[in-house]
VEXZARO-357917 format. One record per residue (C-alpha): x negated, z negated, y. Coordinates in steps of 0.5 Angstrom, whole numbers, plus 500, padded with zeros to 3 digits. Layout:
<pts>
  px  pz  py
   X   Z   Y
...
</pts>
This chain:
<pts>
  px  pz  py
 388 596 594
 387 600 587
 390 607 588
 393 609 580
 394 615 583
 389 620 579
 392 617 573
 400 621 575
 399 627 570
 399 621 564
 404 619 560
 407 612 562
 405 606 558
 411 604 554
 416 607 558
 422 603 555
 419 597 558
 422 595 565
 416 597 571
 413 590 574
 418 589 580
 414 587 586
 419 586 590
 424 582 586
 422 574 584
 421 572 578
 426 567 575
 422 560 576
 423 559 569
 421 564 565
 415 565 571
 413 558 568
 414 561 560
 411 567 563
 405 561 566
 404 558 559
 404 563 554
 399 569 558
 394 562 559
 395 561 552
 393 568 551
 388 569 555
 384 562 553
 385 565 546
 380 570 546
 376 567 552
 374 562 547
 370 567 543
 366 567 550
 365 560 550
 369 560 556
 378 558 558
 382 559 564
 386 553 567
 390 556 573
 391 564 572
 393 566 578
 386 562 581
 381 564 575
 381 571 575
 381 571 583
 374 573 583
 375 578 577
 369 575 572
 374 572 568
 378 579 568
 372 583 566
 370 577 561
 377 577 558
 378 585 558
 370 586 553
 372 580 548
 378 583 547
 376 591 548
 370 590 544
 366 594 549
 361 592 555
 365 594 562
 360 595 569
 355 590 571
 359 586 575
 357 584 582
 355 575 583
 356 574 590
 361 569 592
 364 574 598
 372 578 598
 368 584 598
 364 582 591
 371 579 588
 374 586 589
 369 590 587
 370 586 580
 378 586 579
 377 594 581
 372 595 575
 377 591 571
 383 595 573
 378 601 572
 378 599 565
 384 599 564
 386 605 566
 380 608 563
 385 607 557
 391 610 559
 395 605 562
 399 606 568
 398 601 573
 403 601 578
 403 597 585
 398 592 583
 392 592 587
 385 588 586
 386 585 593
 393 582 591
 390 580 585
 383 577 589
 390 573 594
 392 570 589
 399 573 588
 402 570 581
 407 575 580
 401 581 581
 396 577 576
 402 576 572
 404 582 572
 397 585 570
 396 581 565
 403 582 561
 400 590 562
 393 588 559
 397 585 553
 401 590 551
 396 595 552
 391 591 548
 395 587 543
 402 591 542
 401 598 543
 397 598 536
 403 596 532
 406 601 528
 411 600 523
 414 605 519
 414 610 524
 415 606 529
 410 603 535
 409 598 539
 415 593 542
 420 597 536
 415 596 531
 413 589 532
 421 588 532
 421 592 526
 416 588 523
 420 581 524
 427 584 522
 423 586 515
 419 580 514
 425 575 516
 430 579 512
 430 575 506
 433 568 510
 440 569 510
 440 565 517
 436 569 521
 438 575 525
 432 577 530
 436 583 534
 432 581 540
 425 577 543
 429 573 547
 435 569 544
 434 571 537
 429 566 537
 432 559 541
 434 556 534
 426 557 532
 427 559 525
 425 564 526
 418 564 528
 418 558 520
 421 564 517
 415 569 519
 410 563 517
 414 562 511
 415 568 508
 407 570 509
 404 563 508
 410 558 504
 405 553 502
 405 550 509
 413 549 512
 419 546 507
 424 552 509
 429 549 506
 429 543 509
 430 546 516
 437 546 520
 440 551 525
 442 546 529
 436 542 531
 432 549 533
 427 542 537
 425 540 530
 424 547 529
 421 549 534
 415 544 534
 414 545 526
 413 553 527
 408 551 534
 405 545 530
 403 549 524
 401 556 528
 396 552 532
 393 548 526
 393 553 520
 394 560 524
 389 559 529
 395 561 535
 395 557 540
 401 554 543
 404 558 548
 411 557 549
 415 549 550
 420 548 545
 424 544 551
 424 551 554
 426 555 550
 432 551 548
 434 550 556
 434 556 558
 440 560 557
 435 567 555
 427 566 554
 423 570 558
 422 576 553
 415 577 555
 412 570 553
 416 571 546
 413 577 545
 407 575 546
 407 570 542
 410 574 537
 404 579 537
 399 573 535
 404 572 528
 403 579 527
 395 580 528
 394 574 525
 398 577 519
 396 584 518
 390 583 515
 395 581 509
 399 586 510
 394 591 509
 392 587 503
 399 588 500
 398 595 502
 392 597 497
 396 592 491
 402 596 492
 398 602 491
 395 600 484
 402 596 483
 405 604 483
 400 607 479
 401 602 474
 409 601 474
 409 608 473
 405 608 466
 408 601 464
 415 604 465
 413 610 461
 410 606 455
 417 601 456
 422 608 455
 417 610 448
 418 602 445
 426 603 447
 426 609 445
 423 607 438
 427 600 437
 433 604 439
 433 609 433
 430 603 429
 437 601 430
 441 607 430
 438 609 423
 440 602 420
 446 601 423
 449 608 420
 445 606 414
 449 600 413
 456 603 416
 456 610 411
 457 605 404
 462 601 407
 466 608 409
 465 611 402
 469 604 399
 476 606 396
 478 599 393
 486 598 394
 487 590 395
 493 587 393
 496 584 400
 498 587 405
 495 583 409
 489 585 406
 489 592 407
 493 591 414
 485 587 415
 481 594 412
 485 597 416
 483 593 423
 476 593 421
 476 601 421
 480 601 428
 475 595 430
 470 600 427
 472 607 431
 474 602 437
 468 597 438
 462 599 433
 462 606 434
 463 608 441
 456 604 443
 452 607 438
 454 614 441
 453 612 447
 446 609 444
 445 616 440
 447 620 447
 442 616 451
 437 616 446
 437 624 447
 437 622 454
 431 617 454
 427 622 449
 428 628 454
 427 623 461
 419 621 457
 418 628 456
 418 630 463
 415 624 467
 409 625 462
 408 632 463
 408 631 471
 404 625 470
 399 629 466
 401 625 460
 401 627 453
 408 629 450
 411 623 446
 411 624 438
 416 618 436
 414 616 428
 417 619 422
 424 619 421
 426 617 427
 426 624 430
 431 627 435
 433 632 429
 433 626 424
 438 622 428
 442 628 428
 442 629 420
 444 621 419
 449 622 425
 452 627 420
 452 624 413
 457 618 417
 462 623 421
 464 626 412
 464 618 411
 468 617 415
 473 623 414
 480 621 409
 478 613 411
 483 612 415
 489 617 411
 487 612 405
 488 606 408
 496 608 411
 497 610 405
 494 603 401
 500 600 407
 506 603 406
 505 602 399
 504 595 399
 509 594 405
 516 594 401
 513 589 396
 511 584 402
 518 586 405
 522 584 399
 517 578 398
 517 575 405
 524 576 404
 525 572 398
 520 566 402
 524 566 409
 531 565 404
 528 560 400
 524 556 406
 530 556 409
 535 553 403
 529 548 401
 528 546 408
 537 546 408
 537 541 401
 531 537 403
 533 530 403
 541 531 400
 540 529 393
 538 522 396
 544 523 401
 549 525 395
 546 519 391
 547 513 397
 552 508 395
 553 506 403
 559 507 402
 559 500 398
 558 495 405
 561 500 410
 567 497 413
 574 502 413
 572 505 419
 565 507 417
 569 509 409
 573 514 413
 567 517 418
 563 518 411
 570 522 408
 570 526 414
 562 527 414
 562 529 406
 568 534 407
 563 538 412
 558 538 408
 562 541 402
 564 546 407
 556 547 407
 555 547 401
 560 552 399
 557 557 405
 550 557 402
 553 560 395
 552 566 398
 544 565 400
 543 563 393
 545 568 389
 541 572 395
 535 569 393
 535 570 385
 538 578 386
 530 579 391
 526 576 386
 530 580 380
 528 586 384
 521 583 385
 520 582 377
 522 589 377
 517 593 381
 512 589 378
 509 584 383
 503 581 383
 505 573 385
 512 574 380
 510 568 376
 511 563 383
 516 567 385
 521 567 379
 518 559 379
 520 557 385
 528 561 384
 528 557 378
 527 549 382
 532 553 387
 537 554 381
 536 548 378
 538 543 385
 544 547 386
 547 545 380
 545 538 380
 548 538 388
 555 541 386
 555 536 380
 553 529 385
 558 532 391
 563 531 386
 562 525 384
 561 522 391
 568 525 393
 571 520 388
 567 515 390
 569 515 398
 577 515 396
 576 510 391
 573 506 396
 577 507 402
 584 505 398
 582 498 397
 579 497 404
 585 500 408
 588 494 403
 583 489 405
 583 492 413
 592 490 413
 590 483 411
 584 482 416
 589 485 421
 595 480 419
 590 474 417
 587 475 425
 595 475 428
 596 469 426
 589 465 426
 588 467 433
 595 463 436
 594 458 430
 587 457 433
 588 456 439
 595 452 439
 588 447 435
 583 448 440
 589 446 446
 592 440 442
 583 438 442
 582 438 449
 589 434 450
 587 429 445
 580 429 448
 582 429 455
 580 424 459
 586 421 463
 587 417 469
 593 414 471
 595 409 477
 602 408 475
 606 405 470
 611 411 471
 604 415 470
 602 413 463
 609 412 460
 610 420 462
 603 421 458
 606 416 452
 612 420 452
 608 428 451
 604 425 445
 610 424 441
 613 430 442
 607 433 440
 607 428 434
 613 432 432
 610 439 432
 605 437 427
 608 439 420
 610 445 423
 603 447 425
 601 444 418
 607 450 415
 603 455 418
 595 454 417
 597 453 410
 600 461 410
 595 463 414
 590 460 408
 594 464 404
 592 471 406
 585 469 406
 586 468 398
 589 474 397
 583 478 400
 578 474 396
 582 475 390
 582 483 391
 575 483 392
 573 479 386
 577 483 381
 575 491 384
 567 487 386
 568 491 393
 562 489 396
 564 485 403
 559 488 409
 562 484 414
 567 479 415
 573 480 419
 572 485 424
 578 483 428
 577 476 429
 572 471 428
 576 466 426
 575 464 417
 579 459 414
 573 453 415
 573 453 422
 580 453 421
 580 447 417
 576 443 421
 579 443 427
 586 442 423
 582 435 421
 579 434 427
 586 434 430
 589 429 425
 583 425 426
 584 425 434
 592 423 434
 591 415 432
 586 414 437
 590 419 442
 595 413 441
 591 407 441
 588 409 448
 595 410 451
 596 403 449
 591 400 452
 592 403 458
 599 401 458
 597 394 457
 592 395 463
 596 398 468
 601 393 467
 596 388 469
 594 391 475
 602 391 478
 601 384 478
 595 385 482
 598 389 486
 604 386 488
 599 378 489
 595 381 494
 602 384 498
 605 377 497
 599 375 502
 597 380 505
 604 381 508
 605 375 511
 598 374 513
 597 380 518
 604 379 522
 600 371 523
 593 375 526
 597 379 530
 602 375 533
 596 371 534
 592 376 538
 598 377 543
 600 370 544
 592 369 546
 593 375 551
 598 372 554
 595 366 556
 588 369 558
 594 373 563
 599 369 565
 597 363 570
 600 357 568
 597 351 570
 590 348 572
 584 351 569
 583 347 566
 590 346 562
 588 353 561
 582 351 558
 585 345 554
 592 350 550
 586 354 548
 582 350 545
 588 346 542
 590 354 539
 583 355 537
 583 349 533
 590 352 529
 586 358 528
 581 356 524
 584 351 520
 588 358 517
 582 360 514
 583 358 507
 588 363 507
 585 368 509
 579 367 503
 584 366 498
 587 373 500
 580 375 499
 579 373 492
 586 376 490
 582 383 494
 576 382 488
 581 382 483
 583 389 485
 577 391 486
 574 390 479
 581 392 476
 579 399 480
 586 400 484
 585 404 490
 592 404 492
 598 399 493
 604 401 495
 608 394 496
 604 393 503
 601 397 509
 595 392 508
 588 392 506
 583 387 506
 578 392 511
 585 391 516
 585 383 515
 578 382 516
 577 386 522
 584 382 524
 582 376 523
 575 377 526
 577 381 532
 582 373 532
 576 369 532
 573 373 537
 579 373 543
 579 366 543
 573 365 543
 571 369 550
 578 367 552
 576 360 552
 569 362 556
 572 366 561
 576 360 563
 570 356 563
 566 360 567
 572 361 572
 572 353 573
 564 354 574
 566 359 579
 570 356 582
 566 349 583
 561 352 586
 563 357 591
 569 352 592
 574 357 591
 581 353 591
 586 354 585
 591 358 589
 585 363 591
 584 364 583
 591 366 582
 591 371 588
 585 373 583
 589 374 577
 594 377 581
 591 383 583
 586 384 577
 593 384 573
 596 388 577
 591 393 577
 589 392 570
 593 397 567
 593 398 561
 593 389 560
 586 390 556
 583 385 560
 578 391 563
 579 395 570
 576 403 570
 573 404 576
 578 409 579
 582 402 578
 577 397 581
 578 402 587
 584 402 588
 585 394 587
 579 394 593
 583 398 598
 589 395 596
 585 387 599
 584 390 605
 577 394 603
 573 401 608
 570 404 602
 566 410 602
 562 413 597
 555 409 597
 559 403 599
 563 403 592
 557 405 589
 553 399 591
 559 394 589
 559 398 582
 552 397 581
 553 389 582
 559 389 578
 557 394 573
 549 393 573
 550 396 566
 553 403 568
 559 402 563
 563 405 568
 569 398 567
 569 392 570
 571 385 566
 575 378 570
 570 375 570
 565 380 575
 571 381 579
 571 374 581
 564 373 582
 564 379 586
 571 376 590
 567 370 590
 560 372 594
 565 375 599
 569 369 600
 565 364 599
 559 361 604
 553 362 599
 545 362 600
 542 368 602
 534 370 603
 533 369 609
 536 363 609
 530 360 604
 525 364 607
 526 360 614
 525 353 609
 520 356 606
 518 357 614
 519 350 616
 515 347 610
 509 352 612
 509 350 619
 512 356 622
 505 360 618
 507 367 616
 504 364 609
 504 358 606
 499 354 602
 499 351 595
 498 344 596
 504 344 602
 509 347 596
 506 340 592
 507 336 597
 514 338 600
 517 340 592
 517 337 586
 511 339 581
 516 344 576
 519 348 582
 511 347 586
 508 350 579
 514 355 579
 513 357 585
 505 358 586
 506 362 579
 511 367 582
 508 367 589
 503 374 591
 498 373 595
 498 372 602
 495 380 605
 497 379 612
 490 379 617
 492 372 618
 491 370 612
 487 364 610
 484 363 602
 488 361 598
 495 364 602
 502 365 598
 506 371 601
 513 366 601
 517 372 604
 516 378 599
 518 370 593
 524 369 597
 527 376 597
 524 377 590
 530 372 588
 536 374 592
 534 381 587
 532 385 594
 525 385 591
 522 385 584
 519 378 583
</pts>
């Protein structure tokens, strides 16, 4: 173990570094940094050797890397170091290594060779941290500060210009990597685009500065971007380290700046000098040739004619004192300031003293500085006197133009007003708003009297004190004057005017009035007799066209009234025109209340007199054909009215012979055809009744008051008739077929009728179901709910919910009668096929005729049973099939 002991005496090594903890780990992340960056390092000097490093804490176990290290760095030649392979050999090298180093007043603490030869990284970390800040911190100096300070110093001093860098420490300060850009930018801007670097992406930041470092700064890439940025504080040791390489690889630089900003101060100081003579020169070039410019102007006492010119002199000299002067005294201060300020610098620079040119002496500047103060002097007394004097005849001449202004811009455009004849084609209401509107503008004019005699008393005055514009002031009174006078005389004559006109419309206005009170009823007395005269009618009756006929000539009767009062109404319109014509007022309008005028009403009045004879004719015609269809009417009643009694009597004597049982059956049957045969012979009536309804049809009659009758009614009737008889006399047929087949006797017939009359209700010849009940229980019937049901579907197969006579004696029938059933053919089918279950084609020829053999071998299914034999036919499904029990 080296002990450091004899070194206790000296000054630590930078002491506001932490000591090297042997007792704490390092944090495995910046003990990797820590790895990177101090192997970076070293290999950047090792390589001046010829020689690198792979594993730190490995490679300099045996201390000749150390030593090698320690000379390249140093500059100097350490002891020879032992060769051999052994401990003893590798402590001896680390030990001369460590003795170098204390050699340069470095304080090691508790880092041994032997710690050092074992391998420990923390050990060999720390001592190659301590060589680094001896070798390549230590020496940093910037402006008073060293080492750790001063290398701090120097990066805020050189990053300060980037307004996104804050460099406050050697850990986090530099994560965002624009740091270590910015260093290489401010020294070297040709090799990053700053500009386009973001804060939030220190990846690409990172790598660009270790990139560009590496390749054209000769720095080694010592650290990881992907590091930096994961750890939360970066190894400070690592950052510092690679920092100092940014500062050695730059210093050669900075010395050079020093050297030029030595010379560039010389220089400054000269050049400065030289810039205060050139400014002190054109500044009094100036000075001189604007007081030269400004006296004359000062020294002019030539009055102007207007206020407004004298108040502008005026303006100019406070422009002056405000402006223009203020500047050049401070310019003649300064001046004195500056010729004083060049004196001193160049006597402590060991210059010669400044002598300006000729005439632009300090006391040259003073003299014409003087001249302009007496120019100035009484400049601005003659001027307020100039004002006052002119602003009374300004006063009176502003005075005389606002009042001419305003009366000129009062009488524009009434000359035109006075001389309109509006009047001539206004209506009455328009005449009396137009008197209304000129005797407010009399009272107007009488009020502006008074500003004309104002206006002719100022530009009096103005003559009188002998103003400089009198000519276009006693001109411009003059136009006042004169229009005046024409107003008065055209306002008089429009007053006349008006009244005049007024008169003859209030005249014309009672007639329009009177004229539009009668021509109103008068017309509309026309325009009613038009529409009635027009109005189509339309009558059924005779007693309806009589009534219309009878309206007619009392309106007929009305008409020479009616003629009186046109002709007066007429009247009034003449007296109108005639006024007119003789006073030639010109009509702007017509009748303001009605427009009605006398052509309208003349034309409607022919209109009306052209309207009455044929009014007349109409109601002629359509006398004549209503009393044609009265005859119509009353032809088709005659018939009609006999007709229907027949067709009903009829359907009832039909209805009870279908009821009542008198006779055989075939009585029945020969009454019936016999009734039928009458029935039809009745025919010819009923065709001559449907010409007569044609007639009507074509006549357009809808109604008929002698008969309850239509021809709808009779036909339906007489159709319902032809019908009746004809099932009568078919029931009565297939009562007798019924009864010859299932050998039902007469008396059993009657017993039939009997109870399907008697429960037949309504006598329609039809029983509902809750009637064919009834009738079943009362014969003697047990019926439930699905009994009655399969009665209903063979009596109702159609589901309608009524029973016909003739289903109730089929039904009666099956039940009394000995009828066949299916298994009664099925058992003869048997005996044909010789007691098989299946019978063959040629036995149903042989035993049945060929029709019904052909029918029954096309109907037959075949034979599947396991007894079957080609050919077979299933003869018991046929024989249900027939009897409905199966389909077929």
């Amino acid at each position: 173990m080296y002990n450091m002991d004899q070194y206790d005496g000296e000054v630590d090594y930078m002491q506001q570094e932490d000591d090297w903890d042997r007792d704490l780990l390092l944090d495995p992340a910046w003990e990797k940094q820590q790895r990177k960056t101090f192997t970076a390092w070293c290999n950047s000097h090792l390589r001046k050797a010829g020689t690198q490093i792979e594993n730190i804490e490995e490679d300099f176990r045996d201390g000749l890397k150390l030593m090698l290290l320690l000379e390249v760095i140093s500059g100097e030649r350490l002891a020879k170091p032992e060769r051999g392979k052994m401990r003893v050999h590798k402590i001896s090298n680390v030990n001369k290594a460590l003795d170098f180093i204390a050699s340069k007043g470095v304080k090691l603490v508790s880092i041994g060779a032997e710690e050092i030869v074992d391998g420990n990284a923390k050990m060999t970390l720390g001592m190659i941290w301590t060589i680094i800040l001896r070798f390549a911190i230590q020496d940093i100096s910037v402006e008073e500060t060293s080492a750790k300070e001063g290398l701090l110093l120097w990066c805020q001093r050189k990053t300060a210009p980037y307004k996104n860098v804050n460099i406050q420490n050697f850990h986090i300060s530099w994560k965002d990597g624009l740091g270590f850009c910015a260093l290489i930018h401010r020294h070297r801007p040709e090799l990053i685009d700053y500009g386009k670097l973001r804060k939030d992406d220190p990846m690409t930041n990172l790598n660009t500065a270790f990139d560009v470092a590496e390749k054209y700064l000769d720095i080694p890439k010592m650290l990881d971007a992907e590091d930096i940025i994961s750890t939360l504080r970066p190894d400070e040791k690592a950052v510092m380290t690679y920092v100092s390489c940014y500062y050695h690889a730059f210093s050669g630089k900075q010395k050079a700046e020093t050297a030029a900003n030595r010379i560039c101060k010389v220089l400054a100081v000269n050049q400065e000098n030289e810039q205060l003579m050139e400014d002190y020169e054109k500044l009094a070039s100036d000075l001189l040739e604007w007081i030269r410019r400004t006296i004359p102007w000062l020294e002019n006492r030539m009055p102007e004619n207007t206020m407004q010119a004298m108040q502008q002199k005026l303006e100019d000299f406070r422009d002056y004192r405000r402006l223009h002067k203020p500047p050049k005294v401070q310019e003649k201060c300064q001046l004195e300031i500056n010729f004083n300020t060049l004196q001193t610098k160049l006597r402590l620079s060991n210059r010669p003293a400044f002598m300006p040119s000729e005439g632009k002496m300090v006391s040259d500047i003073n003299n014409a500085w003087g001249n302009l103060e007496g120019a100035e002097k009484g400049y601005e007394e003659w001027l307020l006197n100039e004002i006052r004097r002119l602003e009374r005849l300004d006063h009176l001449a502003e005075k005389f133009r606002q009042k001419a202004a305003i009366h000129e811009a009062w009488t524009e455009g009434k000359e035109d007003m006075l001389q309109k004849r509006d009047y001539e084609t206004a209506s009455l209401s328009e005449i009396k708003a137009l008197l209304k509107k000129h005797e407010a503008f009399e009272s107007d004019l009488a009020a502006h009297q008074d500003r004309v005699e104002q206006i002719a008393a100022i530009a009096q005055e103005l003559n009188e004190l002998d103003y400089y514009d009198s000519p276009s002031v006693n001109a411009r009174c003059q136009r006042i004057c004169d229009q005046w006078d024409a107003l008065g005389a055209l306002t008089q004559k429009r007053s006349e005017a008006l009244q005049r006109t007024e008169k003859l419309l209030e005249t014309i206005d009672q007639l329009y009035l009177e004229f539009a009170k009668r021509a109103a009823p008068f017309n509309n007395w026309m325009e009613g007799a038009m529409e009635d005269l027009q109005d189509t009618f339309i009558v059924h009756t005779i007693e309806e066209i009589q009534g219309l006929s009878t309206a007619h000539e009392q309106f007929k009767a009305t008409l020479p009234e009616a003629d009186k009062e046109r002709q007066a109404i007429l009247g009034i319109h003449n007296e109108i025109a005639k006024i007119v014509q003789t006073y030639h007022v010109n009509m702007a309008g017509t009748n303001p209340y009605t427009t009605i005028n006398p052509q309208e009403i003349n034309a409607k009045w022919d209109k009306v007199r052209q309207l009455v004879p044929q009014r007349d004719q109409a109601l002629i015609e359509e006398h004549a054909r209503q009393q044609n269809n009265e005859r119509l009417r009353r032809q088709f009643a005659n018939q009609a009215n006999v007709i229907g009694p027949w067709i009903q009597n009829k359907m009832e004597e039909i209805g009870r012979i279908s009821i009542e049982m008198h006779g055989t059956l075939e009585d029945q049957l020969t009454h019936l055809r016999q009734y039928e045969k009458s029935i039809v012979n009745y025919k010819p009536k009923i065709d001559q009744l449907e010409g007569d309804h044609q007639l009507i049809q074509e006549a357009l009659i809808f109604d008929n008051k002698h008969t309850n009758y239509t021809m709808e009614h009779i036909r339906v009737g007489w159709e319902q008739l032809l019908t009746t008889i004809a099932r009568t006399i078919n029931e009565i047929e297939n009562q007798i077929l019924t009864r010859d087949a299932k050998g039902i006797s007469q008396e059993q017939l009657n017993e039939f009728r009997a109870s399907f009359n008697h429960f037949d209700r309504k006598r329609t010849g039809i029983m509902d179901a809750e009637d064919f009940k009834t009738c079943l229980i009362s014969m003697g019937y047990n019926l439930g709910e699905n009994e009655f049901s399969r009665i209903m579907s063979i009596v109702d197969p159609n589901r309608m919910g009524i029973v016909t006579f003739q289903a109730f004696i089929d039904f009666m029938s099956r039940e009394t009668a000995d009828t066949d059933t299916a298994d009664q053919v099925m058992a003869s089918f048997k005996v044909l096929a010789g007691d098989k279950n299946y019978i063959l084609a040629d036995e149903l020829r042989r035993e049945l005729p060929p029709d019904q053999a052909d029918y029954c071998i096309a109907r037959m299914a075949p034979y599947t049973g396991p007894d079957g034999v080609p050919g077979a036919l299933d003869y018991m499904s046929f024989s249900t099939a027939l009897y409905g029990e199966s389909d077929l």
